[in-house]
N, C-alpha and C positions, 0 to 999 in steps of 0.2 A: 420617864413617866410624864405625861401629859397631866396639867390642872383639868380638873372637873370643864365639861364644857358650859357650865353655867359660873365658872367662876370668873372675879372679874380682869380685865384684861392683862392689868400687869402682874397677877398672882401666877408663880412657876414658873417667871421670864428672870433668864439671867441676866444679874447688871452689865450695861454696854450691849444686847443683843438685839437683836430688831425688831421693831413692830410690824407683825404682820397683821397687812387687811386681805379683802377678798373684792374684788368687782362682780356682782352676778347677774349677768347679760342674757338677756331675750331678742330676738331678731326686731320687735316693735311692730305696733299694729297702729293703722287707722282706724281703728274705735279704742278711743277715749278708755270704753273699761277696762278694754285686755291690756292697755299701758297702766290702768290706776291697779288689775289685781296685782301684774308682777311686783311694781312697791310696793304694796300692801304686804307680801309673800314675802319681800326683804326686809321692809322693817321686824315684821314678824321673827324672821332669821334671826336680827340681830339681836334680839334679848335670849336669846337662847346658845348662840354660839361666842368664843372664846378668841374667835379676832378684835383686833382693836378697833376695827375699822372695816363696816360694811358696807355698800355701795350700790344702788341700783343702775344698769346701767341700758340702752336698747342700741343693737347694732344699726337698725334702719327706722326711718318711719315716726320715729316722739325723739323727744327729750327729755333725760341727761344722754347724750351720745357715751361711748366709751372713752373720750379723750375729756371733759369735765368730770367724770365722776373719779 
């Protein structure tokens, strides 16, 4: 059985087991907004979901690439 997914990260993780995060990747755009909504869309994510560790990331075109975040 899964913790609530608003619960906080280390609640329902067994001692010695791993943290899991998530990367969540968009191809990236040259306009400025379509990179600032997907952050925006992650941070969001991340008060709501039960990784330890969320990540915005763009496969082309802005930055955080997938290999910093």
């Amino acid at each position: 059985m899964h913790p609530p997914a608003n619960a906080p990260p280390d609640e329902g993780r067994r001692p010695g087991a791993p943290v899991l995060g998530v990367v969540v990747v968009d191809h990236g755009s040259r306009r400025e907004e379509a990179n600032r909504q997907h952050e925006a869309f992650v941070a969001g994510w991340r008060g709501t979901t039960r990784f330890a560790i969320v990540e915005p990331a763009h496969m082309a075109l802005a930055e955080p690439s997938i290999g910093p975040a």
